[in-house]
LOMARKE-562390 format. One record per residue (C-alpha): residue number from 1; x, y, z; residue in three letters. Coordinates in nm, 4 decimals, padded with zeros to 6 digits, m for minus. Layout:
! residues N
<site n="NUM" east="X" north="Y" up="Z" res="ALA"/>
...
//
This chain:
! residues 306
<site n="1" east="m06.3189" north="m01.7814" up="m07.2785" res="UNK"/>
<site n="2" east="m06.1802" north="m02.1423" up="m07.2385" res="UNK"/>
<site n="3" east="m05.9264" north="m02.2442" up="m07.4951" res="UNK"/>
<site n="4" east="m05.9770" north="m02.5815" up="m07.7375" res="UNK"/>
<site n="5" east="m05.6347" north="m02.5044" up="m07.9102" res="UNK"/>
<site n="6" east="m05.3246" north="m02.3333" up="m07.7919" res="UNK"/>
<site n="7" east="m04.9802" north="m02.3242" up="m08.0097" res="UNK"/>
<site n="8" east="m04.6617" north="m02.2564" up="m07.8243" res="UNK"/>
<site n="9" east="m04.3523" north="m02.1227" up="m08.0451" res="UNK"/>
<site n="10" east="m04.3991" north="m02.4104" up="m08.3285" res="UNK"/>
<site n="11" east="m04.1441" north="m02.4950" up="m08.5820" res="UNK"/>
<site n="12" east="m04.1751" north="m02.7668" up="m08.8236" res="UNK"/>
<site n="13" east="m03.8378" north="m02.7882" up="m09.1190" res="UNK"/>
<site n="14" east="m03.8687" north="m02.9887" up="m09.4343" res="UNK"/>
<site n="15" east="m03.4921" north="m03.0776" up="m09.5260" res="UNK"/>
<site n="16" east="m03.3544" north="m02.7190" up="m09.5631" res="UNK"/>
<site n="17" east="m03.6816" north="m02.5496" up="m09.5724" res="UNK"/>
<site n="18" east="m03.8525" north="m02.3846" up="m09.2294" res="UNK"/>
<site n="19" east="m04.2189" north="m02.4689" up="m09.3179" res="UNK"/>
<site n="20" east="m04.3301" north="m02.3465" up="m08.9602" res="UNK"/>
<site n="21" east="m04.1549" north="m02.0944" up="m08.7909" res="UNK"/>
<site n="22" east="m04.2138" north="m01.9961" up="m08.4059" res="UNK"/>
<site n="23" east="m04.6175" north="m01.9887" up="m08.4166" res="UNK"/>
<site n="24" east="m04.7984" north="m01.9282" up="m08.1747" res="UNK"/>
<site n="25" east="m05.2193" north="m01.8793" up="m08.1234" res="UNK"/>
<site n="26" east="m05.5021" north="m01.9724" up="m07.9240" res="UNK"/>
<site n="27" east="m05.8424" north="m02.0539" up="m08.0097" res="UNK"/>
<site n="28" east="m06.0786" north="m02.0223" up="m07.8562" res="UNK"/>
<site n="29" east="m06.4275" north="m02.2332" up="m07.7774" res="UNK"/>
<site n="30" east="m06.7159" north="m02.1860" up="m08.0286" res="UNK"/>
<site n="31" east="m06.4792" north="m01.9558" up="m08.1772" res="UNK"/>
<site n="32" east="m06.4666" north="m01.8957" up="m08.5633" res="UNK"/>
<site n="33" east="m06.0813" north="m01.8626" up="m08.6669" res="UNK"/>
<site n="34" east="m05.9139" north="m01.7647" up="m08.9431" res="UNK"/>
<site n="35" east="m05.5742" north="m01.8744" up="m09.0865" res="UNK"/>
<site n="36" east="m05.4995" north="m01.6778" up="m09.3803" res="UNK"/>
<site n="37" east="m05.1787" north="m01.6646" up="m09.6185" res="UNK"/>
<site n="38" east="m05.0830" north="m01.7860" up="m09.9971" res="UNK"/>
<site n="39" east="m05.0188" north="m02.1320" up="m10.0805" res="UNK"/>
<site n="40" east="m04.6979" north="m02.2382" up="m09.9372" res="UNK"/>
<site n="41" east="m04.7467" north="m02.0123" up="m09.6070" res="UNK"/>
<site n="42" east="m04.7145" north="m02.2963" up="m09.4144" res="UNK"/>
<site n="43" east="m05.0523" north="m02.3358" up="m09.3153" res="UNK"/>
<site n="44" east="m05.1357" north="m02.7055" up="m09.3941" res="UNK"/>
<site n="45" east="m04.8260" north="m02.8093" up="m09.2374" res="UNK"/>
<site n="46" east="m04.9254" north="m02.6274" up="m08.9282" res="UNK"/>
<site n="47" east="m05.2980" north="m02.7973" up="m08.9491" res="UNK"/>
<site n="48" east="m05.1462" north="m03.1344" up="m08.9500" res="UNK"/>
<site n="49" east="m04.9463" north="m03.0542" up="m08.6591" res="UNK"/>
<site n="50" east="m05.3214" north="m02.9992" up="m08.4872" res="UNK"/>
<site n="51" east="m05.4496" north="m03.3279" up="m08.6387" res="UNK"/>
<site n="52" east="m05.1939" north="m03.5096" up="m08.5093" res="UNK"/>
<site n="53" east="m05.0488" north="m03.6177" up="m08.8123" res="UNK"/>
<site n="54" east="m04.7100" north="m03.4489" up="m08.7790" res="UNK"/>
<site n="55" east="m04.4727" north="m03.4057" up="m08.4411" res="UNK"/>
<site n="56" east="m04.3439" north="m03.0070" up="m08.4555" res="UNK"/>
<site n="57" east="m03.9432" north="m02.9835" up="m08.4797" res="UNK"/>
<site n="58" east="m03.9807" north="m02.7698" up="m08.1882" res="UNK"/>
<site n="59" east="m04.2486" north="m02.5777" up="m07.9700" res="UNK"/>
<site n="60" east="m04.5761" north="m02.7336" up="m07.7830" res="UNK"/>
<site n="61" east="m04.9302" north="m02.8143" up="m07.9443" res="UNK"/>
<site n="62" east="m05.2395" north="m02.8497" up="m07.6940" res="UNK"/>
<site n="63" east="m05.5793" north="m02.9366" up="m07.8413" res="UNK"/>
<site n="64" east="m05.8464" north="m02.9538" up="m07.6298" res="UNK"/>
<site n="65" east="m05.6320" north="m02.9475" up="m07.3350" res="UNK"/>
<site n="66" east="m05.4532" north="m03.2449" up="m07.4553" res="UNK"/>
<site n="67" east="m05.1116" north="m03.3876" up="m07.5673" res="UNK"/>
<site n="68" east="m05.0978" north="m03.4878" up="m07.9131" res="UNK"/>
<site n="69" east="m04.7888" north="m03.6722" up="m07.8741" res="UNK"/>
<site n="70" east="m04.9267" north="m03.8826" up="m07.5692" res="UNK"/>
<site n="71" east="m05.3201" north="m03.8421" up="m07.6142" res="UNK"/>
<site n="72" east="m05.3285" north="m03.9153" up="m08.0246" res="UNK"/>
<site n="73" east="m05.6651" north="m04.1036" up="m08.0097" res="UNK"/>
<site n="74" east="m05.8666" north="m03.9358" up="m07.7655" res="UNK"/>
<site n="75" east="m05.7726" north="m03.5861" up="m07.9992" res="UNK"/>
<site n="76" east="m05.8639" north="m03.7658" up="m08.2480" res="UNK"/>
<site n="77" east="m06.1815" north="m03.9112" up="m08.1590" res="UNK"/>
<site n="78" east="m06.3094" north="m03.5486" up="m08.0768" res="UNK"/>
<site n="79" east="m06.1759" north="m03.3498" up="m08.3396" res="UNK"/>
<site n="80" east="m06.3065" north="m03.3088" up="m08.7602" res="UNK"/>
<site n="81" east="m06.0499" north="m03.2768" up="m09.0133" res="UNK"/>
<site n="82" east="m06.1280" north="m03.1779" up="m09.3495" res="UNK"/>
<site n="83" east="m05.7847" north="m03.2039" up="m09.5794" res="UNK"/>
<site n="84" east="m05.7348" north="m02.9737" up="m09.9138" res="UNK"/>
<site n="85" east="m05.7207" north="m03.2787" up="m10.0983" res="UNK"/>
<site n="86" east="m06.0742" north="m03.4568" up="m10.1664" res="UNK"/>
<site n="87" east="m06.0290" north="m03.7449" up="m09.9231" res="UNK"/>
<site n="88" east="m06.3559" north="m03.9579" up="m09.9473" res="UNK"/>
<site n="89" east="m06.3741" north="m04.2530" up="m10.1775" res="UNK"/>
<site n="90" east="m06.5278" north="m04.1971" up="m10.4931" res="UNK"/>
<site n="91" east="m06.6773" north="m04.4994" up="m10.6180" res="UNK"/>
<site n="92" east="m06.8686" north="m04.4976" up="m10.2776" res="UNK"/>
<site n="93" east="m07.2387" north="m04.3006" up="m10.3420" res="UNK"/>
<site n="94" east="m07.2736" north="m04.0036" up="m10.0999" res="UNK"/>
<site n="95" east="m07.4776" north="m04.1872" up="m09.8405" res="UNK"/>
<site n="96" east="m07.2275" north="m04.4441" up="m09.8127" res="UNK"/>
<site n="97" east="m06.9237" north="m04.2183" up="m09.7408" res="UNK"/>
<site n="98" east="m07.1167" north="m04.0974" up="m09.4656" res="UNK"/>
<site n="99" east="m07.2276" north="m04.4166" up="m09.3089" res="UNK"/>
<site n="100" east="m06.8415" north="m04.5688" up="m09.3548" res="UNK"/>
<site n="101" east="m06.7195" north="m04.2376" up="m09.1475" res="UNK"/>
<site n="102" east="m06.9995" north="m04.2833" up="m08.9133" res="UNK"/>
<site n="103" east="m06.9016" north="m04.6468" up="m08.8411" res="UNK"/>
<site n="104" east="m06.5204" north="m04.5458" up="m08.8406" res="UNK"/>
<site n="105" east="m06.6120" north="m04.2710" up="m08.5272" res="UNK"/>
<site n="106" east="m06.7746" north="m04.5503" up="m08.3886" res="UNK"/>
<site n="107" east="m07.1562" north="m04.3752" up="m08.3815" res="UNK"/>
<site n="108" east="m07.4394" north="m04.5561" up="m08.2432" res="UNK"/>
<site n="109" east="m07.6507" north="m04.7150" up="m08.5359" res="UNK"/>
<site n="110" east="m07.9445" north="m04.6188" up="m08.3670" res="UNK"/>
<site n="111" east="m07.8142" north="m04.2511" up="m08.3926" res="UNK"/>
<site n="112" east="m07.6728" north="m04.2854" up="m08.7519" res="UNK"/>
<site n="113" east="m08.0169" north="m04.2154" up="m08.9063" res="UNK"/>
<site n="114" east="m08.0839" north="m03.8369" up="m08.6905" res="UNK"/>
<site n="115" east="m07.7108" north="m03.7384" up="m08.7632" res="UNK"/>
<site n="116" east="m07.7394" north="m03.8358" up="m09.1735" res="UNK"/>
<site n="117" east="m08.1008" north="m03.6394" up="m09.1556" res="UNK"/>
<site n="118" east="m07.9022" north="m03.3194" up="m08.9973" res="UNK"/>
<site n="119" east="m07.6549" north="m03.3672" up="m09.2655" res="UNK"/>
<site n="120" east="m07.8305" north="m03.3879" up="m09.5342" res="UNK"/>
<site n="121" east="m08.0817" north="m03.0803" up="m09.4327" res="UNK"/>
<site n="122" east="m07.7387" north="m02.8564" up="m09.3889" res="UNK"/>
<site n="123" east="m07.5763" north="m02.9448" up="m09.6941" res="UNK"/>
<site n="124" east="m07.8231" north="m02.9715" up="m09.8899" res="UNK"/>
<site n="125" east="m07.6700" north="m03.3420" up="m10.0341" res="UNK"/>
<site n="126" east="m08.0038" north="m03.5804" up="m09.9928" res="UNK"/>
<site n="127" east="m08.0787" north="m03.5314" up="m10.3287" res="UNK"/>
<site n="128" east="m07.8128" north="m03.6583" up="m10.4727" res="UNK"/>
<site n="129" east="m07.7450" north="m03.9227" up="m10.1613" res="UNK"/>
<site n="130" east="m07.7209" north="m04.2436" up="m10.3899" res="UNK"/>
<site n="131" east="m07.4311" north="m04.0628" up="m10.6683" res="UNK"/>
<site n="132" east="m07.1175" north="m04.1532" up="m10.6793" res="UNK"/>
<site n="133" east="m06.8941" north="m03.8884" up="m10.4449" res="UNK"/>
<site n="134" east="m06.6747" north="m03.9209" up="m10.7953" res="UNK"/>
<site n="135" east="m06.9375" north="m03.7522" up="m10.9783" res="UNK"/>
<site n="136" east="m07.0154" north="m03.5176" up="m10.7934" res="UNK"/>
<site n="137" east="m06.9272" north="m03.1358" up="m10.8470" res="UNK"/>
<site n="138" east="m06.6386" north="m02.9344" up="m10.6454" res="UNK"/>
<site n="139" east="m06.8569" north="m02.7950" up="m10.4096" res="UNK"/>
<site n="140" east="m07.0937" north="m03.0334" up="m10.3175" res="UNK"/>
<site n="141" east="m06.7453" north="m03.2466" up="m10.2796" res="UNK"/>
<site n="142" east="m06.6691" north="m03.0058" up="m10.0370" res="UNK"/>
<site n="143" east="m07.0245" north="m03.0461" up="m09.8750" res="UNK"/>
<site n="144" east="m06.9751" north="m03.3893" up="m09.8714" res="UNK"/>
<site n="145" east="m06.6470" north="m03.3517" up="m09.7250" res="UNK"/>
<site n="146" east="m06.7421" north="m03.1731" up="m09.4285" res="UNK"/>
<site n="147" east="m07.0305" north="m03.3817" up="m09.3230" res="UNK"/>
<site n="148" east="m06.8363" north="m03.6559" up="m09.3226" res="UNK"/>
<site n="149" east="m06.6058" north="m03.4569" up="m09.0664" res="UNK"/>
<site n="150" east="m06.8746" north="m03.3572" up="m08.8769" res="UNK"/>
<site n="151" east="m07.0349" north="m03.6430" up="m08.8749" res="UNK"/>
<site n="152" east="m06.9106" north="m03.7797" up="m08.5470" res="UNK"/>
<site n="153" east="m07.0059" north="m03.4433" up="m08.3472" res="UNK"/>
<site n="154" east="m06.6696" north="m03.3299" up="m08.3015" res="UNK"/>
<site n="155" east="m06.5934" north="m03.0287" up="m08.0544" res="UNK"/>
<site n="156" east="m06.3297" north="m02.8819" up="m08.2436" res="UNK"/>
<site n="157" east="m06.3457" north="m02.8664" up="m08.6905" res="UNK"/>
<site n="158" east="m06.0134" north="m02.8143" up="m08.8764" res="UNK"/>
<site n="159" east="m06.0640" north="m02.7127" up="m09.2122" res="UNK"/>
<site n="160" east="m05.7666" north="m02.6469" up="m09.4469" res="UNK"/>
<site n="161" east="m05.8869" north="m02.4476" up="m09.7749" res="UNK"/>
<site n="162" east="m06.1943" north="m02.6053" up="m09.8181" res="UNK"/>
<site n="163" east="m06.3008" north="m02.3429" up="m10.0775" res="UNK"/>
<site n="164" east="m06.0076" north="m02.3936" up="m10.2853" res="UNK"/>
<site n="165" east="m06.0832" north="m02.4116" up="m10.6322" res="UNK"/>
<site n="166" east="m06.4730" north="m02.4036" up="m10.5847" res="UNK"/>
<site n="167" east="m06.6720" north="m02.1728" up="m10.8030" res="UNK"/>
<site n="168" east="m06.8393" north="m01.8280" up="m10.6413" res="UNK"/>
<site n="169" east="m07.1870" north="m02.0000" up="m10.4861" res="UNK"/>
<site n="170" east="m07.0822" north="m02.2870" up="m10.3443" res="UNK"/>
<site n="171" east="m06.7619" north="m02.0868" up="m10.1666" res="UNK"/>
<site n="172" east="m07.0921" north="m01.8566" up="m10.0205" res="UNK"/>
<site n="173" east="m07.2910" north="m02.1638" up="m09.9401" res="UNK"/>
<site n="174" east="m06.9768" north="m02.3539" up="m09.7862" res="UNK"/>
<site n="175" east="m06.9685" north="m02.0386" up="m09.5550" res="UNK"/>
<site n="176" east="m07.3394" north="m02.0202" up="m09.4771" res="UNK"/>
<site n="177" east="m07.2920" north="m02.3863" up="m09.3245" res="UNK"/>
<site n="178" east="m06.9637" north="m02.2571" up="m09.1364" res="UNK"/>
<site n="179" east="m07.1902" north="m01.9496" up="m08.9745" res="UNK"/>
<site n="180" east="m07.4553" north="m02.1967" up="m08.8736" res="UNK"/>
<site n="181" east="m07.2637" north="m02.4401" up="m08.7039" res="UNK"/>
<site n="182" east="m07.0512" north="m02.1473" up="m08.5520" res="UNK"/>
<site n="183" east="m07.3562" north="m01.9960" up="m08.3823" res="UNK"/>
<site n="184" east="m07.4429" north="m02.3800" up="m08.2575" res="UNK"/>
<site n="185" east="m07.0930" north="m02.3286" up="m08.0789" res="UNK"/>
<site n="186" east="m06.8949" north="m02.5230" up="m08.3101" res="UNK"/>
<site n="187" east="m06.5458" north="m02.4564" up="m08.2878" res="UNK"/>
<site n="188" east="m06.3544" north="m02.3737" up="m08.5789" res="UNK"/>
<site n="189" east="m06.0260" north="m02.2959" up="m08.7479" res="UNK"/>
<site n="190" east="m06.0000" north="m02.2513" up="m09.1167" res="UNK"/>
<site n="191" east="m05.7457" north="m02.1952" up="m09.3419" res="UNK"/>
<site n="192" east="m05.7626" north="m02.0174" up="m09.6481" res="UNK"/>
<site n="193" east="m05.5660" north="m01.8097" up="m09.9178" res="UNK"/>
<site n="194" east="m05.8309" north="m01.6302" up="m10.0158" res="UNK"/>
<site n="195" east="m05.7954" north="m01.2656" up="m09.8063" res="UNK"/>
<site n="196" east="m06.2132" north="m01.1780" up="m09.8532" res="UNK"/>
<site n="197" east="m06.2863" north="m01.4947" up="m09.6222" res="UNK"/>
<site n="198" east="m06.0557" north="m01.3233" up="m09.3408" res="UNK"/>
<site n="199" east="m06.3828" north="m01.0774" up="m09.2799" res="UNK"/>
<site n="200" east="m06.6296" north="m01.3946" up="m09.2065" res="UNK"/>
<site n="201" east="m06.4035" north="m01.5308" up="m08.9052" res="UNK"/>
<site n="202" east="m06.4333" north="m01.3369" up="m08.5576" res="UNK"/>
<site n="203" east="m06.0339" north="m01.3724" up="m08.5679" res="UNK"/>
<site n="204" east="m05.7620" north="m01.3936" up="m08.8097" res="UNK"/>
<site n="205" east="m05.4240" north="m01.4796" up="m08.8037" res="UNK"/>
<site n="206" east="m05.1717" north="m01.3494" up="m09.1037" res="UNK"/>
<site n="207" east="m04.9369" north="m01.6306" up="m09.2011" res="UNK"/>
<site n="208" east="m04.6510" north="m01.5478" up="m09.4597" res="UNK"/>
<site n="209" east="m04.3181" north="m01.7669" up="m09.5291" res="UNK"/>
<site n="210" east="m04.3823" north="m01.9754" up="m09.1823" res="UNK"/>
<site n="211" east="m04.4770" north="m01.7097" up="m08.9471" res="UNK"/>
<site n="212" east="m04.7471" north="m01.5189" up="m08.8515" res="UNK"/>
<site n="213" east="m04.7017" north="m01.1644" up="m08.9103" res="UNK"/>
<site n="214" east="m05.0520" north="m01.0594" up="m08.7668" res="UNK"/>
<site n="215" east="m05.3158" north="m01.1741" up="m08.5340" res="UNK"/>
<site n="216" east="m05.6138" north="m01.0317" up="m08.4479" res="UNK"/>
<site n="217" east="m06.0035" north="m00.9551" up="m08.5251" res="UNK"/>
<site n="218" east="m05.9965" north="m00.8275" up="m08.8901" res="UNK"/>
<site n="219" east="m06.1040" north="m00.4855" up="m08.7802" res="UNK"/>
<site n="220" east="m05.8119" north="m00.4702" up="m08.5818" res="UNK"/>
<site n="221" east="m05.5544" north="m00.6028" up="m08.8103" res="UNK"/>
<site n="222" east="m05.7016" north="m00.3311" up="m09.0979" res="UNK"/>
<site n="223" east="m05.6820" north="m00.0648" up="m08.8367" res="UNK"/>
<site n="224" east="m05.3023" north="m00.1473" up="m08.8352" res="UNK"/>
<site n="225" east="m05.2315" north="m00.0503" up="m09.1419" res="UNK"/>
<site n="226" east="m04.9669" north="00.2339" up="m09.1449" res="UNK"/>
<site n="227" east="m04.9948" north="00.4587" up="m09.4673" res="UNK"/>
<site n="228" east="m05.2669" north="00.6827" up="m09.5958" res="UNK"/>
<site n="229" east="m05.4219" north="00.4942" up="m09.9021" res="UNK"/>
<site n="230" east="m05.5832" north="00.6108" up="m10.1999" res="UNK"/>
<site n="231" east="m05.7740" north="00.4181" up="m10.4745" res="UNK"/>
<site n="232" east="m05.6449" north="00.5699" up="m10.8226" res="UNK"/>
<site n="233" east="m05.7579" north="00.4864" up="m11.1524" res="UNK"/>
<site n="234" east="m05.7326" north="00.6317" up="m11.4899" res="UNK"/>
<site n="235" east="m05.6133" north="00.4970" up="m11.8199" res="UNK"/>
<site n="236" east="m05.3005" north="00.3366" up="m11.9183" res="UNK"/>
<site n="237" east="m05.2834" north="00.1667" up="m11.5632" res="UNK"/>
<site n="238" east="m04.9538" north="00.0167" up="m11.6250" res="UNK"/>
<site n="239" east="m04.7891" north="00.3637" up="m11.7123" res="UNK"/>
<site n="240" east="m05.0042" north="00.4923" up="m11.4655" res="UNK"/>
<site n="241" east="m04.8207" north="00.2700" up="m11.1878" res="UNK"/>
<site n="242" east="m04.5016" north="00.3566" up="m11.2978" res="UNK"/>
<site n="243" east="m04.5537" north="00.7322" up="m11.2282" res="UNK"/>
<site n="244" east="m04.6739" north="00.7193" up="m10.9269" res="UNK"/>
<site n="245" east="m04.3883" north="00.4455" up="m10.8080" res="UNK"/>
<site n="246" east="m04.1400" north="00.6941" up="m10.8997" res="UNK"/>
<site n="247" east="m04.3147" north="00.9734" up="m10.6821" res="UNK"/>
<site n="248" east="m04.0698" north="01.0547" up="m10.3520" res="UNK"/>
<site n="249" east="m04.3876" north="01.0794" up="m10.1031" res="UNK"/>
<site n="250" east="m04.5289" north="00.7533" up="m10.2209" res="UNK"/>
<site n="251" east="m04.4758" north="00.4460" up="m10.0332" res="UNK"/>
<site n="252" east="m04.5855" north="00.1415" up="m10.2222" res="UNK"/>
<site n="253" east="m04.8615" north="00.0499" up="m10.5323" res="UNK"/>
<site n="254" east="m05.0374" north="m00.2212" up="m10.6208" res="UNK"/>
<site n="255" east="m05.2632" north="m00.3023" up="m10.8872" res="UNK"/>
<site n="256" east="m05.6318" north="m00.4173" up="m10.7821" res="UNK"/>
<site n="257" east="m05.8363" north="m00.4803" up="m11.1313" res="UNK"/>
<site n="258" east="m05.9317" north="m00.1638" up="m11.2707" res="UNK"/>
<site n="259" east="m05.7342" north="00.0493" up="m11.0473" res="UNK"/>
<site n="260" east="m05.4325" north="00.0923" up="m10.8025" res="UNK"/>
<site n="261" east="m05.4135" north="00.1186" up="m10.4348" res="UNK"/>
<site n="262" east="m05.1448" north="00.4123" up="m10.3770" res="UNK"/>
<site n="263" east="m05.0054" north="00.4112" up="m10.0136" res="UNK"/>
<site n="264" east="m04.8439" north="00.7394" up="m09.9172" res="UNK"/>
<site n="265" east="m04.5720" north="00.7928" up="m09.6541" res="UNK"/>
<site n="266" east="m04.8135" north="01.1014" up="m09.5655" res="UNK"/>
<site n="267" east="m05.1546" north="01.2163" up="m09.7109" res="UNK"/>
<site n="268" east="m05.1138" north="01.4360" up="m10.0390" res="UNK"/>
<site n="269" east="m05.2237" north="01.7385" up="m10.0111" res="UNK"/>
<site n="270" east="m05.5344" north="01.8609" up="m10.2598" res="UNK"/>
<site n="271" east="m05.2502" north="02.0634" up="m10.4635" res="UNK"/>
<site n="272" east="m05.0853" north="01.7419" up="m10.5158" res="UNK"/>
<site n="273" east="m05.2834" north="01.5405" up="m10.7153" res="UNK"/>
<site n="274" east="m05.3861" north="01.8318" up="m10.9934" res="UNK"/>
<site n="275" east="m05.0221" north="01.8575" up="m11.0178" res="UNK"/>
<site n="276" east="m04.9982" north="01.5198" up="m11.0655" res="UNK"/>
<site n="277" east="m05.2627" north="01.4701" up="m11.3679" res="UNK"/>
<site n="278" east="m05.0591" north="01.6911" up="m11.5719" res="UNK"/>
<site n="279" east="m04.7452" north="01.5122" up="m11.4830" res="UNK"/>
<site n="280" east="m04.8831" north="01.1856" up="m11.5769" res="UNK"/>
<site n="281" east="m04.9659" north="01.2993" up="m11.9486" res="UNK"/>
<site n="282" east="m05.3698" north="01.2715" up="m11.8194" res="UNK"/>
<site n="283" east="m05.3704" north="00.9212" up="m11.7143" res="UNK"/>
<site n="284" east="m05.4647" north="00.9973" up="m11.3831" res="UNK"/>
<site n="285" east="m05.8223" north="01.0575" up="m11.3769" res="UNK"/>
<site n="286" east="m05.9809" north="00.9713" up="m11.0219" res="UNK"/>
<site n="287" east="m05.8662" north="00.9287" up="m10.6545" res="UNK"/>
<site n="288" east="m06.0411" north="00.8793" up="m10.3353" res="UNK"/>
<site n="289" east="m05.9289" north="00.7645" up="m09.9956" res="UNK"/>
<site n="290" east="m05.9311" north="00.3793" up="m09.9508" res="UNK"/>
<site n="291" east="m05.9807" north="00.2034" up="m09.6501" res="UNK"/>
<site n="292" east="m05.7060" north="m00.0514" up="m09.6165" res="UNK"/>
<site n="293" east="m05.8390" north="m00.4021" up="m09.7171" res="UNK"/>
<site n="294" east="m05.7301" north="m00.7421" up="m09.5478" res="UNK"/>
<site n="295" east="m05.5251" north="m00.8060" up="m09.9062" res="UNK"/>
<site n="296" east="m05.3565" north="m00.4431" up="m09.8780" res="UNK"/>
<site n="297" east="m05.2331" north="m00.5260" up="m09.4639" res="UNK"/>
<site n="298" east="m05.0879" north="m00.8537" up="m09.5918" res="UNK"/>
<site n="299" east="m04.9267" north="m00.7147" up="m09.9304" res="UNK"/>
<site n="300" east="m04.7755" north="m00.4902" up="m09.6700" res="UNK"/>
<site n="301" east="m04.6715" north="m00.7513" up="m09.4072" res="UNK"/>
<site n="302" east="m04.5116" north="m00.9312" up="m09.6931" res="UNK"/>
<site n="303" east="m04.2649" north="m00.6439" up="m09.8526" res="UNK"/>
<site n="304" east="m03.9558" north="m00.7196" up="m09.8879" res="UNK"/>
<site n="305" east="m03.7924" north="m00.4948" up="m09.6719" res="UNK"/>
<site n="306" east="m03.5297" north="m00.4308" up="m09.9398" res="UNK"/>
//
């Protein structure tokens, strides 16, 4: 598989503060990848390093097979960004957001009309192609974001968050488009702190405090997950927590809604756990084996080790 984006031992510091430390990935073409970590992971920083828009302290960036510090244009010319922030200009209607991007990539008028047609079918935005991008809702802001990105054809599509703060359908609908233009070959690399998404890229990369503590398909980086784990619950899940942190074979808890995920330094034995429900005063009241989730590998990537 031939590479459109290849990061060689980046660093980018803020003042005092590393925001990028030593990354390093490839993507690959018509690949779907995922950069996944909380907010302040360092993974805008690291996108604007790929858009051009910052120079890395240290380390090399190729996109496309191309040097952004000598080739700025040309990347730019062939790539779609799509920023966290809402970008577009809001007293502009839908329709003409698109057509100013359209004439800002320089497309052919006489190919304007096709490319707006494809746009709107995707997104699902004709409808509402003469309101204001202003009043429009989060997601369809998002919609409209990313057709305006894509609006040029570009070979490679940078997308940082772009389901941040979007309700439940559109975040499934944003995806939907992603799919389809992944399976038209689109290449992709999207960042997002939402650990669920990991599962819908073919790869992922784990990003925590300016590093990347795990690359990998998300089978794979699952698979790496170290302890047995069991999903408890019972009452009194606070208390409940507490018992079982001060237990010598367990390794770590954490609380996910109604229940914990308990990770053992070795699987309990059957013996163990009615022993337990007595010595929990009858809070515990159910436990089954849990396979390791993509939040559970990063919770564990990001322990402190003290």
């Amino acid at each position: 598989m031939s590479e459109v984006l290849r990061l060689e031992a980046c660093a980018k510091r803020y003042g005092p503060v590393e925001a990028v430390r030593g990354v390093s990935l490839a993507v690959g073409s018509g690949e779907l990848f995922g950069l996944i970590g909380p907010d302040g992971a360092g993974k805008t920083t690291l996108m604007r390093m790929i858009c051009t828009l910052l120079e890395p302290d240290a380390g090399r960036v190729v996109v496309l097979g191309l040097d952004p510090a000598r080739e700025r244009a040309a990347i730019r010319a062939r790539l779609g960004y799509m920023p966290q922030r809402f970008s577009l200009y809001a007293d502009l209607s839908v329709e003409q957001n698109l057509r100013f991007f359209a004439d800002l990539f320089e497309v052919p008028s006489r190919e304007q009309e096709q490319r707006l047609a494809r746009l709107y079918a995707f997104s699902r935005l004709e409808p509402f192609k003469k309101r204001k991008a202003g009043a429009l809702s989060g997601g369809m802001k998002q919609k409209l974001a990313l057709s305006c990105a894509l609006i040029h054809t570009p070979e490679l599509l940078i997308l940082d968050e772009p389901t941040f703060g979007v309700d439940p359908v559109s975040r499934l609908e944003f995806w939907e488009i992603l799919r389809a233009l992944h399976q038209e070959g689109v290449s992709i690399l999207v960042s997002t702190a939402y650990m669920d998404e990991a599962d819908l890229c073919q790869r992922v990369a784990l990003m925590h405090h300016g590093q990347l503590a795990a690359q990998g398909a998300p089978a794979e980086v699952r698979a790496a997950f170290p302890y047995p784990l069991y999903r408890v619950s019972g009452v009194e899940l606070p208390a409940l927590q507490a018992f079982f942190r001060s237990l010598p074979p367990v390794w770590d808890t954490q609380a996910f809604g109604d229940c914990l995920h308990v990770s053992f330094r070795q699987a309990p034995a059957p013996a163990d756990w009615t022993e337990w429900q007595g010595q929990s005063g009858g809070r515990l009241q159910r436990w089954e084996v849990q396979p390791p989730s993509m939040e559970d590998v990063f919770m564990e990537l990001a322990r402190d080790p003290g």
